[in-house]
Each structure stands twice: as structure tokens, then as C-alpha cells.
TORSE-163309 format. One line per field, with one value per residue (C-alpha): residue in three letters; x negated, y, z negated. Coordinates in steps of 0.02 Angstrom, whole numbers, plus 50000, padded with zeros to 5 digits. Each point is the difference from the previous one (the first is absolute). Example, Ala and Ser with C-alpha at 12.3 -4.5 7.8 and 13.67 -1.06 7.14 Angstrom:
2
resn <- [ALA_SER]
xx <- [49385_49931]
yy <- [49775_50172]
zz <- [49610_50033]
END
This chain:
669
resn <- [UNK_UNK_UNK_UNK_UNK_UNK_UNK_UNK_UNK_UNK_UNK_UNK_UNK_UNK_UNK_UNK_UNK_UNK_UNK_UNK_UNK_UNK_UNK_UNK_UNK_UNK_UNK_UNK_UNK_UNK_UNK_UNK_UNK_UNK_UNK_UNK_UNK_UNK_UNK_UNK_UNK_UNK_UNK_UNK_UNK_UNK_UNK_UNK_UNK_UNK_UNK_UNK_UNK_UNK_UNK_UNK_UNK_UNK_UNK_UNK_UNK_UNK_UNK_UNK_UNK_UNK_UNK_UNK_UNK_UNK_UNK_UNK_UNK_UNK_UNK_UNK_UNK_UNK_UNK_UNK_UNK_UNK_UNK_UNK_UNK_UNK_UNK_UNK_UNK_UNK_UNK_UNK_UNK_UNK_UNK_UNK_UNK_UNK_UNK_UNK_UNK_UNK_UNK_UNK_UNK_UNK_UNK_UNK_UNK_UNK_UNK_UNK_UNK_UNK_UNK_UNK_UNK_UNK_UNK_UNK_UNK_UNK_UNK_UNK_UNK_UNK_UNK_UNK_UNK_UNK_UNK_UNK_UNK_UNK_UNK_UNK_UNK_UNK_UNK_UNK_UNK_UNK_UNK_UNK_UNK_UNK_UNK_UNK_UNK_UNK_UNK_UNK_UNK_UNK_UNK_UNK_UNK_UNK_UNK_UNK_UNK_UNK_UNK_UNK_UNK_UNK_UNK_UNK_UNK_UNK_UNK_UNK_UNK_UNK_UNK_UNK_UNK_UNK_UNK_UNK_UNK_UNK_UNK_UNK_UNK_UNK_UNK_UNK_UNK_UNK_UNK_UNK_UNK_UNK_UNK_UNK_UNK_UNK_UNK_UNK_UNK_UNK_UNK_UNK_UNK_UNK_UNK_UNK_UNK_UNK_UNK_UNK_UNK_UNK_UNK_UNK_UNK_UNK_UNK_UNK_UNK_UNK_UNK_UNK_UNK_UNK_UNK_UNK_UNK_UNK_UNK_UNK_UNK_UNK_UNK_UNK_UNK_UNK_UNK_UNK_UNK_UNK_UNK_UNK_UNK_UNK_UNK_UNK_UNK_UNK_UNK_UNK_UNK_UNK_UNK_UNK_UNK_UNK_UNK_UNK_UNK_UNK_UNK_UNK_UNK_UNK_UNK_UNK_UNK_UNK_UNK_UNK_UNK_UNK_UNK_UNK_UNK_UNK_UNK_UNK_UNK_UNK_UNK_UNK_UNK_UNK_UNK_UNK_UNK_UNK_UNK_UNK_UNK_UNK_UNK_UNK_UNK_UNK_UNK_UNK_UNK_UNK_UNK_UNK_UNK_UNK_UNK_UNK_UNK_UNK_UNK_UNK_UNK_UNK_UNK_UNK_UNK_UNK_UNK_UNK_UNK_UNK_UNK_UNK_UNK_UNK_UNK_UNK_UNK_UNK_UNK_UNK_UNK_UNK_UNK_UNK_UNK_UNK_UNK_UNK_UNK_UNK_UNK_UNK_UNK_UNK_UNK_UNK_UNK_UNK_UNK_UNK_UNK_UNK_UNK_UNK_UNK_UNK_UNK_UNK_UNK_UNK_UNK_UNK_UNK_UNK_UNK_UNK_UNK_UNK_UNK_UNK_UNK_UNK_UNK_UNK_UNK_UNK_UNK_UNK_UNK_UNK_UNK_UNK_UNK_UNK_UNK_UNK_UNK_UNK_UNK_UNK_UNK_UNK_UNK_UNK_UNK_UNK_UNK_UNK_UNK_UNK_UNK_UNK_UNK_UNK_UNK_UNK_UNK_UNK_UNK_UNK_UNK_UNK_UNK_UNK_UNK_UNK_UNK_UNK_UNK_UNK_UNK_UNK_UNK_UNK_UNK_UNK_UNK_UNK_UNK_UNK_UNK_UNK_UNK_UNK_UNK_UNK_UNK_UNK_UNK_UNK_UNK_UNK_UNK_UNK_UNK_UNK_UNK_UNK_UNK_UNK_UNK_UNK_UNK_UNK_UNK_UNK_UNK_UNK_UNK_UNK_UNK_UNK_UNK_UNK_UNK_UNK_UNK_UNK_UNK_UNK_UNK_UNK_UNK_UNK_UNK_UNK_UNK_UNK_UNK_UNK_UNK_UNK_UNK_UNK_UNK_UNK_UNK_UNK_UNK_UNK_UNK_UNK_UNK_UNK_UNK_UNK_UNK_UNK_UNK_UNK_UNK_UNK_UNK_UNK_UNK_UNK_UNK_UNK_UNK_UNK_UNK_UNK_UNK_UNK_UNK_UNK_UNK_UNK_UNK_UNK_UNK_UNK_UNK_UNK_UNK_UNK_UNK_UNK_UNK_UNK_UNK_UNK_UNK_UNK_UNK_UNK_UNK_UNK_UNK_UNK_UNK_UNK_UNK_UNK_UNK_UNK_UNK_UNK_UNK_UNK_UNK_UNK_UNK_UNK_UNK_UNK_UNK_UNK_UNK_UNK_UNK_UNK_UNK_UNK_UNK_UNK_UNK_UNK_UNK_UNK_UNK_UNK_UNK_UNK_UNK_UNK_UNK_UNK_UNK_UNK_UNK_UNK_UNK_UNK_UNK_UNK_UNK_UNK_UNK_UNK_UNK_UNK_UNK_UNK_UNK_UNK_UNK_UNK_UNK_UNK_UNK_UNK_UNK_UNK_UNK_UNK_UNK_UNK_UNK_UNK_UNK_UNK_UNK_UNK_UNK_UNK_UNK_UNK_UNK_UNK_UNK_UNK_UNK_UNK_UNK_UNK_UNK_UNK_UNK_UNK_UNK_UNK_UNK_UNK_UNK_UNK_UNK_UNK_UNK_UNK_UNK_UNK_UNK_UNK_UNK_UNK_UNK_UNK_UNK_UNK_UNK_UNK_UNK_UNK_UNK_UNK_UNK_UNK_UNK_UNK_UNK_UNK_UNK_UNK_UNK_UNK_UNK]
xx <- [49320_50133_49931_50114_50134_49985_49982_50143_50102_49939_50029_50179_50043_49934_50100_50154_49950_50023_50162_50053_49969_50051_50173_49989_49945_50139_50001_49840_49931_49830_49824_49895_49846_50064_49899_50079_49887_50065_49990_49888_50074_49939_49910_50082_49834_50048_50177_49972_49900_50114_50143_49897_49951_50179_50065_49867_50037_50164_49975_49880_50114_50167_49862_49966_50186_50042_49856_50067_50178_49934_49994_49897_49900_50104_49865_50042_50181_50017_49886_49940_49984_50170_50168_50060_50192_50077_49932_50048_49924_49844_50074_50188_50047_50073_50019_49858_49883_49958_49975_49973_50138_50050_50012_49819_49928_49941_49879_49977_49956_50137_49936_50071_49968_50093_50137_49929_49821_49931_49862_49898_50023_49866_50098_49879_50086_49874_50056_49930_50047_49995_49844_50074_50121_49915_50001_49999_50047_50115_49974_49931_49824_50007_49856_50151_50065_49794_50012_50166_49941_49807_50072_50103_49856_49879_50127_50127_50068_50064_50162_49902_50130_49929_50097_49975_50068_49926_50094_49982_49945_50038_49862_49940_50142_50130_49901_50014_50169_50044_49877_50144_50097_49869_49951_50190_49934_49877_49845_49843_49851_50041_49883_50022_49894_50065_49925_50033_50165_49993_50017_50129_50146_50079_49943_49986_49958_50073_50027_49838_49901_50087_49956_49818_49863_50058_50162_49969_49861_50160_50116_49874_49949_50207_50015_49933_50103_50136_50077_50027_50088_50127_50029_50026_50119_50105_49970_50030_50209_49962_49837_49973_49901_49890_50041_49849_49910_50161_49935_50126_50044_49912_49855_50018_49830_49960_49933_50167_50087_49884_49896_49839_49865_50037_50072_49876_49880_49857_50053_49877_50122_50126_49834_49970_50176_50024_49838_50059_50165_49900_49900_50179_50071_49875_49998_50194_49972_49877_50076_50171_49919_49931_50144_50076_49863_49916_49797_49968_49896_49964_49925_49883_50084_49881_50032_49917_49846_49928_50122_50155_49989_50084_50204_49959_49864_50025_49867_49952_50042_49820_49957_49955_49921_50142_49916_49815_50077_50135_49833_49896_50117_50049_49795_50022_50123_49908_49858_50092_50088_49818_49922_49891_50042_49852_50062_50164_49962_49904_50140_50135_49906_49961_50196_50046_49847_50145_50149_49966_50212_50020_50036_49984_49836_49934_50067_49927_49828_50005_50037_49826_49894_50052_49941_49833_50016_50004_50114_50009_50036_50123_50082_50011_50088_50146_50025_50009_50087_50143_50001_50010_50147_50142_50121_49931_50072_49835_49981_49867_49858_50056_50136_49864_49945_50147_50042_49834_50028_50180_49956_49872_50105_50145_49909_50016_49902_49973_49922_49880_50058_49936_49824_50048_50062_49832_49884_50103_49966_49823_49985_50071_49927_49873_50080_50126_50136_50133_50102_50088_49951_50091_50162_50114_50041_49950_50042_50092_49868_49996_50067_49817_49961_50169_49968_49809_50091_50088_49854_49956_50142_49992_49832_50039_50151_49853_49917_50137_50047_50140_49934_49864_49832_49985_50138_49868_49920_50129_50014_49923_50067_50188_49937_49980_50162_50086_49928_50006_50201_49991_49930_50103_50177_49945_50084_50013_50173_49948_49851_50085_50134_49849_49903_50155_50055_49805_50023_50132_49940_49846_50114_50101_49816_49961_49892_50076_49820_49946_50172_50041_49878_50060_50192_49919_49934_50157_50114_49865_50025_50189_50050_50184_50019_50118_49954_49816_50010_50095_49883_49858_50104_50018_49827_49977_50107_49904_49839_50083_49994_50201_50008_49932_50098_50158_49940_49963_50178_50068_49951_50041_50183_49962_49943_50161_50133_50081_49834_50067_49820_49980_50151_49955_49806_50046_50132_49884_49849_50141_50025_49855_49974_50143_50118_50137_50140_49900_49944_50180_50048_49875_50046_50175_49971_49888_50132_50103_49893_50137_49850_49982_50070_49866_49857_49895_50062_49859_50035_50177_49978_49868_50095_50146_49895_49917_50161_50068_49836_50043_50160_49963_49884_50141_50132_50100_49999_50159_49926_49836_50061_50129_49819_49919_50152_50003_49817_50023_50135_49878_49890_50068_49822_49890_49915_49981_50204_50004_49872_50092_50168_49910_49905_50169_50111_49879_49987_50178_50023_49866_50091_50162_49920_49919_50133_49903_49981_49996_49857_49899_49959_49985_49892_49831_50014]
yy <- [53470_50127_49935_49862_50084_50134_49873_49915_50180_50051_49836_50016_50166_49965_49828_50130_50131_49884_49931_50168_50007_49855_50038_50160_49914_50072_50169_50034_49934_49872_50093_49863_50104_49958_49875_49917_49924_49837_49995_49867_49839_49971_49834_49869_50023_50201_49967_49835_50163_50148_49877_49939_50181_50055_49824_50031_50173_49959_49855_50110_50158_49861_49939_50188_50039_49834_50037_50178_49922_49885_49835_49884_49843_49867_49872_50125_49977_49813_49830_49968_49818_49946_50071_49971_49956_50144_49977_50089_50138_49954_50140_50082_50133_49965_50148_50121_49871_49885_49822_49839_49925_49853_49889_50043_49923_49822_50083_50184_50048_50105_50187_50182_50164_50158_50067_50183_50017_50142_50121_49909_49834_49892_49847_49832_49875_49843_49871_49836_49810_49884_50075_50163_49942_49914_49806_49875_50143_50147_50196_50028_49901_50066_50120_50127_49984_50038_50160_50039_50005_50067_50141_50047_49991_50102_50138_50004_50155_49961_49867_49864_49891_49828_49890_49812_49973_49825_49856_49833_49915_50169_50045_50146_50031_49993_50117_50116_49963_50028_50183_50076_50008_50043_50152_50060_50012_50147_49884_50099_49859_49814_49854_49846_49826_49869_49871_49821_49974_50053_49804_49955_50017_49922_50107_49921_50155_49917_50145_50063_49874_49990_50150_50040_50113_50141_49992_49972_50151_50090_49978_50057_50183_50016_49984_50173_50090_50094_49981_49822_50041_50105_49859_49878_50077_50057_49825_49895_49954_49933_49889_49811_49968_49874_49851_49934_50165_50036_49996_49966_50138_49904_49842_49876_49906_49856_49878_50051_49894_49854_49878_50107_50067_49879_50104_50108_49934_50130_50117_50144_50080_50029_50033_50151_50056_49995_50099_50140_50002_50030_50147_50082_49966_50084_50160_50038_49987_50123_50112_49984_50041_50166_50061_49976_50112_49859_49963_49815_49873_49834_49846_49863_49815_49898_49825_49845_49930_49880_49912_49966_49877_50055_49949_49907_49934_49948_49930_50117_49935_50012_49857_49865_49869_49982_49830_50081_50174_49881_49896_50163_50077_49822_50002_50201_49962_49843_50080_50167_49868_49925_50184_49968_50166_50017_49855_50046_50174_49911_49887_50136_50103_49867_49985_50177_50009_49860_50102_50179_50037_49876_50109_49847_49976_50179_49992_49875_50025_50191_49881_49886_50171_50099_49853_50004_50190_50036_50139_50101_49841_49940_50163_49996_49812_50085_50134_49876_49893_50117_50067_49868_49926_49930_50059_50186_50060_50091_50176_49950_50087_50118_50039_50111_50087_50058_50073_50097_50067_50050_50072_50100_50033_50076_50100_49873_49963_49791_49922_49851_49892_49845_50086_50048_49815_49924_50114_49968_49801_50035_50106_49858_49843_50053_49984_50082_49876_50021_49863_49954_50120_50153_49897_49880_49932_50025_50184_50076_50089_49947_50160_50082_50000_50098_50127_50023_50023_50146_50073_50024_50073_50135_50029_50005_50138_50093_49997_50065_50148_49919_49999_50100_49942_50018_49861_49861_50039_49896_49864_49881_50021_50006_49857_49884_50060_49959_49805_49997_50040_49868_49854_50041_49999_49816_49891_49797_50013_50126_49903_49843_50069_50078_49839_49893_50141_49983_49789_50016_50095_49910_49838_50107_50018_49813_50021_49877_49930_50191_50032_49844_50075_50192_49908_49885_50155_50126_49816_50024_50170_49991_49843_50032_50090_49866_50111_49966_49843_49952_50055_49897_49865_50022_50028_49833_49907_50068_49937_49810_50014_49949_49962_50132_50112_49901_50052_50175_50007_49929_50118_50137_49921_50010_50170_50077_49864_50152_50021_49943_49968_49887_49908_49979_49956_49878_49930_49991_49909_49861_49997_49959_49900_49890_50023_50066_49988_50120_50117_49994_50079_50145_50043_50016_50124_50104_50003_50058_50097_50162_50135_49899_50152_50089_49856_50036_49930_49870_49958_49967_49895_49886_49975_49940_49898_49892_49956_49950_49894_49932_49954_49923_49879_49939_49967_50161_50047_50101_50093_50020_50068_50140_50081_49993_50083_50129_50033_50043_50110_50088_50015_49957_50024_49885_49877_49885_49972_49977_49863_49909_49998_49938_49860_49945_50027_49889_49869_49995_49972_49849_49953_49985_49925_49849_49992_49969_50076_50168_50003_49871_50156_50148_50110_50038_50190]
zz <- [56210_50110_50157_50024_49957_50096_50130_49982_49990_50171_50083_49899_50076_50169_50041_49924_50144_50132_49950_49987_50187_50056_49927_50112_50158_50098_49957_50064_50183_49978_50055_50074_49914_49854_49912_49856_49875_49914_49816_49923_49897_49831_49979_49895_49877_49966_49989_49875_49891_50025_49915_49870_49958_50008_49893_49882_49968_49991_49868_49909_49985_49933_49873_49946_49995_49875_49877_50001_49965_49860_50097_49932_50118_49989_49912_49829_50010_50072_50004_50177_49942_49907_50003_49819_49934_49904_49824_49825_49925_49842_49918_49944_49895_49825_49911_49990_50068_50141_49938_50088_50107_49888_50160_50030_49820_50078_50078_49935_49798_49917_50027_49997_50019_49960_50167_49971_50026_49877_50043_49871_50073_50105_50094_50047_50085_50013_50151_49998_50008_49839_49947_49989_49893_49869_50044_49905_49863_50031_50041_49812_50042_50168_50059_50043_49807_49953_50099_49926_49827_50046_50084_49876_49861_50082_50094_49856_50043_50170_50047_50079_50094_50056_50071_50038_50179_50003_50088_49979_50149_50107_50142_50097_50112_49879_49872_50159_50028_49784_50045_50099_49853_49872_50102_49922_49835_50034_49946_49955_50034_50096_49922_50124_49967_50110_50129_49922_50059_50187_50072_49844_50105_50150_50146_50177_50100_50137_50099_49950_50045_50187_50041_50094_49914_50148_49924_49812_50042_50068_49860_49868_50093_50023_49814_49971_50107_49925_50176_49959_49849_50114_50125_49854_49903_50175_50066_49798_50054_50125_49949_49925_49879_50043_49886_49982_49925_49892_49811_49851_49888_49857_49995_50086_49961_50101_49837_49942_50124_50040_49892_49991_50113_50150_50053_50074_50151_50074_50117_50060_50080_49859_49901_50107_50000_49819_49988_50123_49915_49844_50046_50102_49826_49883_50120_50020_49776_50031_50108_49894_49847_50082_50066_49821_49965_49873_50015_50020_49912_50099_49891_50092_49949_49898_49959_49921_50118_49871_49913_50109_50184_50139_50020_50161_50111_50177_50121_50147_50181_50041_49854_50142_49875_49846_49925_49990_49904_49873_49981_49963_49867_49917_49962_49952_49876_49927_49973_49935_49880_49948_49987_50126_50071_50120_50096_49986_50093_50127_50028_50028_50101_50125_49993_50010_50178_50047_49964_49917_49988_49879_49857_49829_50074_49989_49835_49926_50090_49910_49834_50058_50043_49822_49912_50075_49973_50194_49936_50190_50070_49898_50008_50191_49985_49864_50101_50161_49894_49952_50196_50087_49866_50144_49854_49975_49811_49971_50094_50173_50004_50147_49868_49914_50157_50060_49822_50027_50159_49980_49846_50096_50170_49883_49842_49853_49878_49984_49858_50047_49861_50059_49989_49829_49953_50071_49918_49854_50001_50030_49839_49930_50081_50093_50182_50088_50029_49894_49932_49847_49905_50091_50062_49938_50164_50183_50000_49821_49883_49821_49895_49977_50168_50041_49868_50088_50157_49914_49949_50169_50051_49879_50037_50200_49945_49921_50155_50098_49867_49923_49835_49925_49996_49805_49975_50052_49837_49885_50142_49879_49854_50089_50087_49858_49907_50162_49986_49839_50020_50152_49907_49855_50101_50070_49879_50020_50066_50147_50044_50008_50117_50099_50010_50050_50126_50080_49975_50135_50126_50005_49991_50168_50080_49975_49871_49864_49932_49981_49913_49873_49884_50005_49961_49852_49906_50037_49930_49845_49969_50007_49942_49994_50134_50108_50178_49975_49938_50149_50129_49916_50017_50202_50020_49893_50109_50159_49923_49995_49809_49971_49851_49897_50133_49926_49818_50029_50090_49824_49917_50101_49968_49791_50032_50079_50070_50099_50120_50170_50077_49825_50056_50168_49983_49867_50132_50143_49901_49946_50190_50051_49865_50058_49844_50112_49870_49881_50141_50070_49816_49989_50158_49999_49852_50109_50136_49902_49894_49947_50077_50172_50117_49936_50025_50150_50154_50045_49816_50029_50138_49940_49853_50101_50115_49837_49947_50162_50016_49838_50021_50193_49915_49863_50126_50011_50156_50000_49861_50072_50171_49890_49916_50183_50045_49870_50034_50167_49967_49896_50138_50166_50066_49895_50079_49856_49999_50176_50001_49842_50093_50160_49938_49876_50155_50119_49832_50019_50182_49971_49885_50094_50184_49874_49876_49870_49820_49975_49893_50130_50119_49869_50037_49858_49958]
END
């Protein structure tokens, strides 16, 4: 391997020698027998080599000297994806203790944990999304609550410090973004179970999805380099942030903000963006936990296959006959409805050879095949089903995978609970596609199910020497004093709060058939309880049934007369009902409801909005335009404001070119 160089050294010193002499060309006469040999070039091929050897020498010895320096790659200390805006801290200090940031409670449980961290002491932080959390309940039915209390039983003599890091609605890359400051706290083991929420927010990947597969190729190799990390933080004054990729500190969910899961449309790309971004995501939480010097637990997503259609189905481009596949599944479904489920099958699989994308179809084919006990069929449908959903709120099937193999790649232990779950429902029902019977919804476990998912978590921390092996021995007996405790905490009140809490976010997902029932038994549980009543009532109204909406709204009223969604459901179901000077009355006390600067803001607004509405329609238009008004000064962004003022400004204009009436060219709202 010398050879070349030794090469290059003597060619070196002999184009140096004759320099040398031709500087000293005069001093000494020429001799004609002197034969002066010409030194060879280097071809363009050995000189393209001897610079990358000497650049990648050079690259590789700067790498060597950051590691030694305690640089670390830039995809551990930044997200390659999204820039985010400065957020606030999940914890502060109050006292001896570090407790939840009060501004953090919409979407975090209260939690703390001692400042000092004693010898004694074993620190779990478990990241997640709503699951994680507890949904539809609270951190005490949560699976991280069941480890909590298990631990303690069977290791009594240690300071077991779990603590629920679950956020509502919160993804992969902002769990990742939370682990930079957990990694402060000097956690001994990382427990992360997450995957349903990836496509929840607003992410274009705009600049992603410009770029080629050389470039995006390019990006993600760069990401390791701690060189990168250099260049950054020399180069960060002086950079944009590309608006497009720039996250908000906090949620910003896109059902939040639009009428339901229209919102979405099928888009491959963004599909295999959001995917990557997952897998960059769950590594940097990896690689931040061990450099905190914590072991990591990774949990497969499981969610409900049987019992819960997808969000939204779209028709594939490649669906060239649309009147033969509506024809195919309008048989399906009659047939499904006469339980005829033979012909039903047949039916929706000659629609799905038509159009396999459309995910209702799958669905309800995997209904057709389970009732004809086609149980490996029908379970290929769910899953297709839940995959193929335009609206994706259940973890994708990839989402499973990449847990695996980043679980693998970086030394953490992953529990396959979606094997667990299955086997589960086939001890139980004799097939392995679970349903209603492990979740309450599309994704949340009922309490049970959480507390099994604890179970094997202790038992993985067995596995990796964190507890003895001897402590699996009272398992069950802890076990069923920890469910028995569960069960026995779940009083009317909480359930009803749970169930009403679970009503509206299926109501948010646009499932309002699925949901009127879950809001009738929480409004029978806690009948004077004017919050649940109240969102009963909505649902009621959604479901065209006004009029017992308008009774359940009166007695919300009866209940407690100072509830300002009482006042304004009862004011909006007189609306629509066309009694505008009753409605106008409600809803003037609901304006001006004494806690309304503390009302949510899409509360406010819509509040405001009714009783301009209201008063438009009786006449007062001053009046009308001063709530508009207010609204928008509220929220100087909100579309629904702007298109009120519009359409009454253009009313008005018509109005005026005409002159006729006023209240011939009002506008319907």
C-alpha cells in the first residue's frame, strides 16, 4: 500500500530538482550531453483519488476529533424534518420537586417526582400519545399508573418512580423533541408506545417532497455526522427556517380546525415521509435515552381491527369503472343487511378486484368473511381496512416494523403487544381480531387491558435484570389487587366524564352514529351533570333529532343555570328552531356569561356568531354587525367572522344598488 506513495514522493522531489536548476541556469554553462528527462503528469483519474484519499482522511480524522470532544450527529440534537417554535418546559421545580407545568395540563396528567434523585431511587419516564395517558380516563387507569403500583408491590423496598409522560394527541417527533429535556432528569429505563398519531397534524413536507431521492438520500446520511452539527450551529444566525416545516410549540391538530376528516385526501408521498420521519424520530429517543445512560423499552401500537371502520375512504385513480364498483357494494351491503353474508363477500370482493384502495369496502368485506368464519380472510380485509384508511388515526402496519427494527438496530427491548392483544381475543373468541372487547374506541384500551400491558413490562424489566426473577412469583396475586383497586376507583361520575370525553372525539373523527350511544349512557350515568348532558344534546341535534336535543338542553339549564355551554346549546337549538326571540335571550347570557375570558376560544366565537345570527334575522342589524365585530376582535384570523361580515357587507351593498328592504336580500346563516 507504500507504493504509491513512494511514487508520488519521488516524482515530488524530482520536478523540485529541476526547478532547483532552472533557477541556477546562469551560474553554470548548458552541456549539450546533458539529457534532461521531463517529469510525468498525473492523470486526471489518480489525481480525482489522491484528493479523495486526502478529503477523506481529512473528514475522517474532524469526525474522530468531535466524538473525542463530545459532539454528538446532529439527527440526536435537532429534527432533520421540522424546525420547531421555542416551546415551554413539561416540567418546573416547586419546592423539593418537579411537577407538571400548569400550562401543560390540557394535554399532560398532573405528575412529579422528587428534584434530588436518591441512591435508592429507580426513575421511568413512559412517552406516549393519548394512550399513554389514560384516554378516555386519566393517568390512574393508565397502563403507566398499573406499573406504578405493580412495581411498587412486588419491589417494595426500592423508590420506583413512574412517570406518565403521555400527551394527548402528541406524536413521534414531538415525544423526541419533549426527550431532550427528559434526558435532564437522570431517567433510569425509557418506555415509549406511540404510532397512532403520526398523520394527526398538519404537515405538508413541502420541502420534503421537492426534493429528489439523491437528495432526500443525501440529507439522511448528513444527519449522522457530527460535522453537520458543527456547521449548523456556526451557520444557525444566519439561517431561515423553512416555514412550511416549522411545527408549533403545542397541537395544532388538523380535525381541530376543520369540520372532520375531509380534510385529509391520499397522498403516498406524505405517507412515506411521515413514515421516515417516524423511524428518524424513534432513533434520536433511542439514542437520547442512552446517552442519559437509561435502557429503553419500545411498545408495538395495537388498535381495534374488528369493531371500528376506517375515518375515510377515497376511490383509487386507477378505479376506471365507478358505476359497476357503487353497484357491487350497494348489493354487498344489502345482502350484509339481509345476512346473506356469502353473497355479500362475493359482492365486495368483485368490488374491491375493481378498486382494492377503497378502505369501507375492505372493511366491511372482513365483516362478510368473519361471519362465514373465513377468519384469515377477514383478518387480511381489517388490517387492509385500517391501512388503507385516507384518514390514518390507527398506527399503519409499517408502523410495527419499523418499531422492530429500530428496536433491534439500537439495543431495545420492544414488546409485540399487538401479538399479545390478538392472541388475547382468540383465547377469548376464538380468532385473532380484536375488537370491542380490548378497546373502547379505535385505539384506547379499556382499563384491564392497560394493566396486562403492565404486566408485560415488568416481566420485560425481569428480562433485562431490572428486577429479580423471584418477583414474577406474586405477579398474580398483585395483579388482581391492582384491578380490583382499578374497577373499584371507576365510579359513575368518572365514567360518565370518560364516555362523554370518548363521545367527542369520535363526534371530531366523524363518527356521530358510533358516538350518540356512548353520550346517551355517560347522560344516564350522570344525570345532573349539566357538561354531559350538554354534549348529548349536540350530538342529538347532529342526528336531526331537535327536539329531544331542545329537552335535554332544558334540563341541562334545571341542572346548573350558570353552565355557559347549557346556555348556549339551549340558545342555538331555539335558533334553529326559528324561535329567535328566545334563542336571542339564552344567548346574550352566554355572552356575557361572568367566566367567558376563560371559555375556549372557538367557544367564544361561536357564541358570538349565534347571537349575531340571531339578531340579523330579527332586524338588528347594527346589533348583529357589533357581535361580528367583537368576534373578530377575538380572533382576527377566523374564517367564520370573516365570511359573516362578507356576505352582511355584500347583503348590504344589494341592498343599497336596489333600494329595497333590508331584510329582502338577507343573507340565510
Amino acid at each position: 500500500m507504500l507504493r504509491p506513495f513512494k511514487q508520488i514522493l519521488a516524482r515530488f522531489t524530482s520536478s523540485q530538482f529541476v526547478a532547483c536548476r532552472d533557477q541556477d541556469a546562469d551560474s553554470f554553462p548548458p552541456n549539450k550531453s546533458d539529457s534532461v528527462a521531463t517529469p510525468k503528469r498525473l492523470s486526471w483519474k489518480r489525481k480525482g483519488l489522491l484528493s479523495g484519499i486526502v478529503l477523506v482522511t481529512v473528514f475522517a480524522g474532524t469526525e474522530f476529533i468531535l466524538v473525542a470532544l463530545g459532539i454528538h450527529p446532529f439527527r440526536e440534537a435537532h429534527d432533520p424534518f421540522l424546525d420547531f417554535e421555542p416551546g415551554i418546559p413539561l416540567f418546573v421545580r416547586q419546592t423539593g420537586d418537579y411537577v407538571t407545568n400548569p400550562v401543560k395540563r390540557t394535554y399532560f396528567n398532573g405528575q412529579s417526582f422528587p428534584y434530588k434523585k436518591q441512591p435508592n431511587s429507580f426513575r421511568i419516564f413512559c412517552l406516549g400519545g393519548s394512550t399513554t395517558y389514560g384516554r378516555p380516563y386519566q393517568d390512574t387507569f393508565s397502563y403507566v399508573s398499573g406499573l406504578r403500583n405493580l412495581l411498587q408491590q412486588l419491589a417494595p423496598d426500592r423508590d420506583w418512580q413512574v412517570v406518565n409522560c403521555g400527551g394527548i394527541s402528541y406524536s413521534s417527533y414531538r415525544l423526541a423533541a419533549l426527550m431532550e429535556e427528559l434526558r435532564q432528569y437522570q431517567p433510569d429505563l425509557i418506555i415509549f408506545y406511540e404510532g397512532h398519531n403520526e398523520f394527526l397534524e398538519e404537515r405538508t413536507y413541502r420541502n420534503i417532497r421537492e426534493r429528489s431521492r439523491l437528495v432526500s438520500c443525501g440529507v439522511h446520511v448528513v444527519s449522522y455526522l457530527r460535522l453537520t452539527t458543527v456547521l449548523h450551529n456556526l451557520l444557525k444566525p444566519w439561517l431561515r427556517p423553512v416555514t412550511n416545516s416549522r411545527m408549533k410549540a403545542e397541537v395544532d391538530v388538523i380535525l381541530d380546525s376543520t369540520v372532520g376528516p375531509e380534510t385529509y385526501h391520499r397522498d403516498p408521498k406524505l405517507r412515506r415521509s411521515v413514515l421516515s420521519h417516524f423511524r428518524m424520530s424513534l432513533e434520536r429517543v433511542c439514542a437520547l435515552s442512552q446517552r442519559a445512560g437509561a435502557q429503553v423499552i419500545l411498545v408495538q401500537p395495537a388498535g381495534n381491527l374488528r369493531d371500528f371502520s376506517p375515518f375515510k375512504s377515497e376511490r383509487s385513480s386507477s378505479n376506471r369503472n365507478v358505476l359497476e364498483f357503487e353497484r357491487h357494494v350497494r348489493t354487498g351491503r344489502e345482502a350484509l343487511k339481509s345476512h346473506d353474508f356469502q353473497t355479500a363477500l362475493s359482492a365486495f370482493s368483485r368490488a374491491i378486484a375493481l378498486d382494492p384502495l377503497y378502505a369501507e369496502v375492505r372493511f366491511l368485506a372482513g365483516q362478510a368473511a368473519l361471519k362465514i368464519g373465513d377468519t384469515k380472510g377477514a383478518k387480511e380485509h381489517f388490517v387492509a381496512a385500517k391501512d388503507e384508511d385516507v384518514c390514518p388515526l390507527r398506527a399503519l402496519s409499517e408502523i410495527s416494523q419499523i418499531v422492530e427494527d429500530v428496536g433491534h438496530t439500537n439495543g431495545a427491548a420492544v414488546i409485540r403487544f399487538p401479538e399479545y392483544v390478538a392472541e388475547r381475543c382468540r383465547s377469548r373468541l376464538g380468532h385473532d381480531i380484536p375488537g370491542a372487547e380490548s378497546f373502547v374506541d379505535h385505539v384506547h384500551p379499556h382499563p384491564e387491558l392497560h394493566l396486562e400491558l403492565s404486566v408485560l413490562l415488568v416481566r420485560e424489566m425481569v428480562h433485562m435484570d431490572l428486577l429479580r426473577p423471584n418477583h414474577l412469583e406474586a405477579i398474580g396475586q398483585a395483579f388482581d389487587k391492582e384491578l380490583a383497586r382499578m374497577f373499584g376507583s371507576l365510579t359513575p361520575s368518572i365514567k360518565a366524564d370518560a364516555l362523554c370525553t370518548l363521545a367527542q372525539e369520535l363526534t371530531w373523527g366523524g363518527k356521530v352514529r358510533e358516538a350518540l350511544p356512548i353520550a346517551r349512557e355517560a347522560a344516564e350515568l350522570a344525570p345532573k351533570n349539566a357538561w354531559v348532558l350538554c354534549q348529548y344534546g349536540r350530538l342529538l341535534e347532529k342526528t336531526e333529532a331537535v327536539d329531544e336535543a331542545l329537552d335535554i338542553y332544558h334540563r341541562a339549564v334545571e341542572v346548573d343555570p350558570n353552565e355557559a355551554l347549557s346556555l348556549e346549546g339551549l340558545g342555538n337549538a331555539l335558533l334553529r328552531r326559528g324561535r329567535l326571540i328566545e334563542a336571542r335571550d339564552w344567548l346574550r347570557k352566554a355572552v356575557f356569561h361572568p367566566a367567558d375570558h376563560a371559555a375556549p376560544l372557538s367557544f367564544r366565537i361561536g357564541v358570538r356568531v349565534s347571537l349575531g345570527d340571531c339578531l340579523w334575522r330579527m332586524g338588528e342589524d347594527a346589533s348583529a354587525r357589533e357581535f361580528y365585530h367583537d368576534a373578530q376582535r377575538i380572533d382576527p384570523q377566523s374564517q367564520l367572522v370573516k365570511n359573516r361580515l362578507r356576505r352582511v357587507s355584500e347583503a348590504q351593498q344589494e341592498s343599497n344598488a336596489w333600494n329595497t328592504p333590508k331584510t329582502q336580500s338577507k343573507p340565510s346563516f
